[in-house]
C-alpha positions, 0 to 999 in steps of 0.5 A: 197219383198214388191211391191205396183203396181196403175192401171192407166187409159191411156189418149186419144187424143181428135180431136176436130171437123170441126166448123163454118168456117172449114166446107168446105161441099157444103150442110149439113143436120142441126140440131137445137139444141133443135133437130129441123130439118132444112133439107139438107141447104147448108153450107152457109145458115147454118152458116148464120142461126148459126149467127142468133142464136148465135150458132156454126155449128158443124160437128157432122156425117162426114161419112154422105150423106150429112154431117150431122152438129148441131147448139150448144153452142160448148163452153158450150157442152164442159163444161159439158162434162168435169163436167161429165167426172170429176164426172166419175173419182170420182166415179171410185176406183183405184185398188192396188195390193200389190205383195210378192214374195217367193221362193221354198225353204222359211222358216215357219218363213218367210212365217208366216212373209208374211203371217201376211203382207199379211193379213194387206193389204187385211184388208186395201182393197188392192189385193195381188198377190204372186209370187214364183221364180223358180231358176235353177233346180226348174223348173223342178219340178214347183209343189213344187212352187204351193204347197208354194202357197197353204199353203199360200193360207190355212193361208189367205183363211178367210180374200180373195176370191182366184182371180187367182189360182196358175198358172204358167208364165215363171219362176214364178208361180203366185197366185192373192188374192182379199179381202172379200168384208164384210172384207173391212173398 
């Protein structure tokens, strides 16, 4: 059996920051936003001074003694942020691993079968992980498992680098396979 797995990225929650009218500090320390400091203002005279500029007051260090907050085009910070963060996601390379599972007792015709499957996928790029089910009585003799893995790892050792070496995971003795970097297209 022939299995494709993605490694997706997990997606965070965004809180967004006290602004303007939110910030309930009595006084801040302000910074402009060309980096100019303003000192320790009250809260007041600093959305007073961000009217003037046309600017939002952003709480940026909470924590601080005083808070410290910044004047900032909030609306134009954030559009660059999504821009980078988006030039990041193209940059990144999803990773998929193909798995095979075999068995103890598996036959040459089959494992010459995988074997040529397996090498396709590593040619495409992908990592492939074999895995070797031991049933019933198998397990007490997990060595055979790891020696089905070896003579597959002897067909496939030209066109992989061995990520993983056989290791053995409840009932399942597992081996992961990663392409040659110059074998990639």
């Amino acid at each position: 059996m022939i299995t494709t797995i993605k490694n997706n990225g997990n997606k965070e929650k965004e809180t967004l920051p006290m602004m303007n009218e939110e910030i309930t500090f009595p006084e801040v320390r302000c910074v402009g936003d060309d980096g100019k400091q303003y000192g320790v203002i009250s809260t007041i005279e600093a959305l007073k001074l961000a009217t003037e500029l046309s600017l939002d007051l952003v709480v940026i260090a909470e924590t601080g003694i005083p808070p410290v907050v910044k004047l900032m085009n909030y609306s134009k910070f954030k559009y660059q942020e999504e821009k980078r963060k988006k030039e990041a996601k193209k940059n990144q390379k999803t990773i998929v691993i193909k798995e095979i599972k075999l068995s103890v007792k598996i036959a040459e015709n089959d494992i010459s079968f995988k074997v040529k499957h397996a090498l396709e996928f590593l040619e495409k790029g992908f990592h492939v992980r074999f895995k070797v089910f031991l049933k019933g009585r198998e397990m007490g003799n997990p060595e055979s498992a790891k020696d089905v893995l070896l003579d597959v790892w002897e067909r496939v050792k030209d066109a992989g680098i061995m990520e993983k070496t056989p290791f053995l995971e409840s009932r399942y003795y597992t081996m992961v396979v990663v392409p040659n970097s110059n074998n990639k297209k």
